[in-house]
N, C-alpha and C positions, 0 to 999 in steps of 0.2 A: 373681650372679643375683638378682633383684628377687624370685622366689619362695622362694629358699633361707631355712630353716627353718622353712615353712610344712607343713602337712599336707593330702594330700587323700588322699575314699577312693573307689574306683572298684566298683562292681556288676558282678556280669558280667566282672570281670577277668581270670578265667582262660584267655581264648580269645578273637579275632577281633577284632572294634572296640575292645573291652574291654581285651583285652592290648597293643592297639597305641596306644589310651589313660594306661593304668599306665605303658608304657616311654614315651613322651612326657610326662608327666606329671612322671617320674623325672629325665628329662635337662635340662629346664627347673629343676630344684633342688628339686620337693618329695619330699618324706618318702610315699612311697607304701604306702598299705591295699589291698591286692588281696583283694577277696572277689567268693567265688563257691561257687555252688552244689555246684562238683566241689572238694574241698579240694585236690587234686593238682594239678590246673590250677594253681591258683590258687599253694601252694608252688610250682611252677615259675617262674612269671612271678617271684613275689617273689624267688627264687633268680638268676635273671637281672639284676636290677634290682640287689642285692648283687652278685652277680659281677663287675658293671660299673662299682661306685662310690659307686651310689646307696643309699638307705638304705630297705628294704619291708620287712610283714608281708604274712603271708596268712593270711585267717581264712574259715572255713566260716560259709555264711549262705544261709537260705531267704528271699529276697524278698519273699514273701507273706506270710512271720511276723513281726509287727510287734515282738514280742519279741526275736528273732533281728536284725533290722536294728538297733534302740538298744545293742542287746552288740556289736554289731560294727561301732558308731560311740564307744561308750564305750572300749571297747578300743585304739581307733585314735588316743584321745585321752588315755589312760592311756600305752600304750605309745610311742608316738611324739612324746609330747610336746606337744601341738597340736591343732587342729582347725581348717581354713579353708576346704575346697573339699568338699562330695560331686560325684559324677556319678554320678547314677542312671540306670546304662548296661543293665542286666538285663533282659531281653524274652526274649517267645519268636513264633514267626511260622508259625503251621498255618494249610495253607490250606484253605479251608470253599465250595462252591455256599452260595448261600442255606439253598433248602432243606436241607441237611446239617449245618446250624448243631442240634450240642445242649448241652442245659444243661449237660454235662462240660466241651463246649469253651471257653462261654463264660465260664463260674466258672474254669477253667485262666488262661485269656489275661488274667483282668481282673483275679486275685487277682496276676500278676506284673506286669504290665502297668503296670496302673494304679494296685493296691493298695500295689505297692512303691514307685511314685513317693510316693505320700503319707507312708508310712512314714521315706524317706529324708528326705523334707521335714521331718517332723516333731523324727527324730532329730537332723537334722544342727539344727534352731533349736532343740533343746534344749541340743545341743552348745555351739553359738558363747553364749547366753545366758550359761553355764555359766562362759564364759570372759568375759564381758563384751565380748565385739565381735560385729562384724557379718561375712559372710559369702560366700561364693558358692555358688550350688546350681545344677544342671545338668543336663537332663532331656533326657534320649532320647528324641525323637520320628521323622518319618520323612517323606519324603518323601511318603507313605502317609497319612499327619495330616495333606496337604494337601489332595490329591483321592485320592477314591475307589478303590482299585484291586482289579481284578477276582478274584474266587474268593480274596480276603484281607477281606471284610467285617469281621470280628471285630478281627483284627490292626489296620484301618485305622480303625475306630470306635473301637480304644486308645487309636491314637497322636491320634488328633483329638482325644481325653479328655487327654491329658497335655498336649496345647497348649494347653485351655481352665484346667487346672492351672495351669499355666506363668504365665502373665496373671495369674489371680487371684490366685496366691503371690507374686507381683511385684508387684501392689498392696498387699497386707497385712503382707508383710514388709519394706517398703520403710523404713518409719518406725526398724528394727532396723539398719539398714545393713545388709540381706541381699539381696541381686540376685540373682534368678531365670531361666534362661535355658535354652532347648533346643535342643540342635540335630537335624537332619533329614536324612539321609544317605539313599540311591539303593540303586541295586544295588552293593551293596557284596562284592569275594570272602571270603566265612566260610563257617563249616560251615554256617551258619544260612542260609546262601540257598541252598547248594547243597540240602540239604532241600527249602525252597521252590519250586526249579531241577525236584526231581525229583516231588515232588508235582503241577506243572503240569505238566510234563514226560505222567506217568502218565493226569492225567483226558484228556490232548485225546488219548490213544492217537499219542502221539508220544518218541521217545529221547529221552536225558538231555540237556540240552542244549537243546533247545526253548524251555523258559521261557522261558530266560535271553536268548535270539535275540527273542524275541518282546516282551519288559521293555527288552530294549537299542538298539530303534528307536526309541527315545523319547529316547535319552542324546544330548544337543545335541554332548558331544567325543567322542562316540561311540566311549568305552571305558568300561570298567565300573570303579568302587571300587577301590583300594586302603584299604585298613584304616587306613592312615596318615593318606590325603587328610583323614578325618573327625578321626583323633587331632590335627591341625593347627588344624583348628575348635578345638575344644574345649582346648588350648594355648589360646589365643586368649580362651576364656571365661573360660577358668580363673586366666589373669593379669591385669596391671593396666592393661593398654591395655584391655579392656571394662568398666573402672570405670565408665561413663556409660551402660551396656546393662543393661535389665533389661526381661522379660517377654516378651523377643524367641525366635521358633524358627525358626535360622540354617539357611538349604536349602545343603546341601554334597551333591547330587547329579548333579554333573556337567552342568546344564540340562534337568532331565524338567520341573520345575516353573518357571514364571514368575510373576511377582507384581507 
């Protein structure tokens, strides 16, 4: 395997995109960091990944604390041997009317949001520095960070923040040998949409279920995510066939968006 004895570490690893990132990640041959917010999560997924061959930790980590993400890229790079890939996968998705937008929600969404992408950025080119090479970094963005989507203002003015990230950090790190890159996933099945599912679900005074019928007239193969579909992208970032890719955020949402 072209990636084996490489390291990456995944955000948001203990569940959903995130999980299905870490085990792709793993079967490709790297050395996987699963962190997450829930430490148990996050042991699980690592625990799976060892049961099957591969080699993970899992460490506890608050996104939003810029302290907490360098311990838990230092770590990753201590114990694993390495450091060559983050994926800054960690998000959260409440949906907001305009008017409903308050100052909790916005300092919530933008300290994980957006605050973590920088952190992860920061950490992980402190990392590869550290070791004297260059890198790949890989940023969560959304289908959402392209156009607009309704009663997610907050959520989608994030993800359009980490794309203009995305760019900049791929200009500036480019002279480092470190390429930038994000990708942008749909309606994908996690806990985190089903949330989503049922908060729209609740304002139009309609069952659970509704969102999601309402989000999925848009999907050009008109079926919704798999977790995998998006861990496939990001396979793909994370190795050496996108050596020539940088600054790009990759739409892996089944055709809602065209460009």
């Amino acid at each position: 395997m072209s990636n084996h004895g490489k390291v990456a570490l995944v955000t948001g690893g203990g569940q959903g995109i995130g999980r299905a990132i870490a085990l792709r990640l793993a079967k490709d041959g790297f050395a996987v960091a699963v962190v997450d917010f829930n430490g148990e999560t996050a042991k699980k997924v690592a625990e799976e990944i060892n049961q099957s061959g591969g080699r993970a930790i899992a460490q506890l980590a608050d996104v939003s604390d810029r302290d907490q993400v360098f311990s838990a890229v230092e770590a990753a790079k201590q114990q694993l041997g390495g450091f060559d890939v983050i994926v800054n996968n960690a998000g959260i998705a409440p949906t907001t009317l305009i008017e409903d937008i308050t100052p909790e929600i916005v300092d919530k969404v933008y300290n994980i949001n957006v605050k973590g992408v920088i952190w992860g950025i920061q950490a992980a080119v402190s990392a590869f520095k550290s070791l004297g090479h260059g890198g790949k970094i890989i940023n969560a963005c959304s289908q959402a960070g392209h156009v607009g989507n309704p009663e997610l203002a907050i959520y989608s003015s994030s993800k359009f923040a980490v794309r203009g990230l995305t760019q900049t950090a791929a200009r500036d790190l480019a002279p480092l040998g470190i390429t930038v890159n994000g990708y942008c996933p749909g309606i994908v099945k996690t806990p985190m949409w089903e949330e989503i599912d049922r908060q729209v679900s609740k304002a139009a005074g309609k069952p659970v279920g509704y969102g999601t019928q309402e989000f999925a007239k848009n999907i050009t193969l008109k079926r919704l995510s798999e977790p995998e579909d998006v861990a496939g992208c990001v396979s793909y970032l994370a190795g050496p066939d996108s050596d020539y890719m940088t600054g790009q955020s990759l739409l892996i949402d089944g055709g809602m968006v065209f460009n």
